[in-house]
C-alpha positions in Angstrom: -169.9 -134.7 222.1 -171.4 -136.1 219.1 -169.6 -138.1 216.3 -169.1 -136.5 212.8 -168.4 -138.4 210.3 -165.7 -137.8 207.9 -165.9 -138.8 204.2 -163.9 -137.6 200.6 -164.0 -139.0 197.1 -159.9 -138.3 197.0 -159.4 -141.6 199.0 -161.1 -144.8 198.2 -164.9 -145.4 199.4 -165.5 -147.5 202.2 -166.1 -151.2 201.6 -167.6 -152.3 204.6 -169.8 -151.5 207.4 -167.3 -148.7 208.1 -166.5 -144.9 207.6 -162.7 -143.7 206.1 -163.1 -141.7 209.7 -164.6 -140.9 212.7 -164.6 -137.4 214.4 -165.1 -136.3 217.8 -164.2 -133.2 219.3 -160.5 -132.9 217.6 -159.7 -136.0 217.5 -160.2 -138.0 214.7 -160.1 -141.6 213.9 -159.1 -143.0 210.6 -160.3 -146.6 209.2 -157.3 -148.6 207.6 -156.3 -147.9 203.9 -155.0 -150.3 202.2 -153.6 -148.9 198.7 -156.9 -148.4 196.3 -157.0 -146.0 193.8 -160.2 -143.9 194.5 -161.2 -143.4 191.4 -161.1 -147.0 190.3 -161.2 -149.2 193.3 -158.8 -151.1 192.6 -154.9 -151.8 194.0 -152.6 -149.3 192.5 -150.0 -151.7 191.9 -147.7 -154.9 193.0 -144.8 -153.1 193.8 -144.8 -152.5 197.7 -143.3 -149.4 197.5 -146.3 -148.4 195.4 -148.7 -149.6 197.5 -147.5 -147.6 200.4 -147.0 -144.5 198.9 -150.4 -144.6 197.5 -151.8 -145.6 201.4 -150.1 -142.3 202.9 -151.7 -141.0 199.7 -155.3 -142.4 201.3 -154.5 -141.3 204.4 -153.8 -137.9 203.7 -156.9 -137.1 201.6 -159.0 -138.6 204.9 -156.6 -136.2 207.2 -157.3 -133.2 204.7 -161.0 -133.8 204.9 -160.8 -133.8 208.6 -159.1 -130.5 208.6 -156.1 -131.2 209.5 -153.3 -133.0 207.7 -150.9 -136.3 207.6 -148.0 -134.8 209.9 -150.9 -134.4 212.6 -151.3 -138.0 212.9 -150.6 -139.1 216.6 -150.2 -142.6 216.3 -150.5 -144.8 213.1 -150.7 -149.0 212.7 -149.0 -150.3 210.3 -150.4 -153.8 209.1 -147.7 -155.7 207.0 -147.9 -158.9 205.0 -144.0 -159.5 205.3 -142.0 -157.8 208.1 -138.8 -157.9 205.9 -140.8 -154.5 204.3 -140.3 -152.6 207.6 -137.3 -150.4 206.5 -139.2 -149.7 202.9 -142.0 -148.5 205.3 -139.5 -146.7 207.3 -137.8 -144.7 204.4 -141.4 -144.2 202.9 -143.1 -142.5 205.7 -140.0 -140.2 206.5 -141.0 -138.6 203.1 -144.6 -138.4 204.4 -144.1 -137.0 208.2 -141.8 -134.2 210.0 -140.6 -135.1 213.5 -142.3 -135.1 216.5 -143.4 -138.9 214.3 -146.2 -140.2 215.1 -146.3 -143.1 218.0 -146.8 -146.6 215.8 -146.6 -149.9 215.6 -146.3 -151.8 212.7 -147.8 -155.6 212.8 -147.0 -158.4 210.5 -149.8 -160.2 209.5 -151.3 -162.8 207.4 -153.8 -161.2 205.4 -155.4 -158.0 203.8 -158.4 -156.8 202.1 -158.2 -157.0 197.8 -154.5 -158.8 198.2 -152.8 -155.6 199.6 -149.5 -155.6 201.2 -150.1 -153.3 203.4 -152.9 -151.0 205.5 -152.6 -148.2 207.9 -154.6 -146.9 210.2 -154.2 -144.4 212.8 -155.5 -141.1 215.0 -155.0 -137.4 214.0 -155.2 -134.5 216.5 -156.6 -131.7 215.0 -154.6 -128.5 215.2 -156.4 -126.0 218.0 -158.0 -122.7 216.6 -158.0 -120.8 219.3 
């Protein structure tokens, strides 16, 4: 199978050696966003609860351009600066996914690109068309 690469102007533009996603076969694979607005580049806010919102925001633009969407994730990482945010993230995402959940982990970690507070990655399963 050969690698397609996935790429929309509703999330922000890659700013690395990187793609927002990867696609092979149904299965896709989705660089971290961290929480830029596309049209500026820049971090939506200071407010973590902003910031996430606006990375499921990310995210879902890369799922949609994929063909599929955000509740087709199969497993996300969630990249934290301070792990006292973890029930924020929690009450967030419930907004943003339908059970079956996705499998996840959620990482604290020192630093982010730009000063974010937060960045998720993850893999989406593409719904079958047959």
């Amino acid at each position: 199978m050969s690698k397609q690469i996935i790429s929309t102007d509703r999330a922000p533009a890659a700013i690395g050696t990187y793609s927002q996603a990867v696609k092979i076969g149904t299965t896709v694979y989705l660089s971290g966003q961290i929480p830029l607005e596309p049209e500026t580049m820049e971090l939506n806010s200071e407010d973590f609860a902003e910031q996430a919102e606006q990375v499921f925001k990310n995210l879902a633009a890369v799922c949609e351009a994929a063909g599929g969407e955000l509740n087709n994730m199969v497993k996300v990482n969630i990249f934290l600066l301070d792990l006292a945010n973890f029930a924020t993230v929690n009450e967030i995402m419930s907004k943003h996914f339908k059970q079956p959940y996705p499998a996840r982990a959620a990482i604290g970690i020192s630093q982010l690109p730009r000063g974010a507070k937060i960045e998720i990655d993850g893999i989406l399963e593409l719904p079958s068309t047959n």
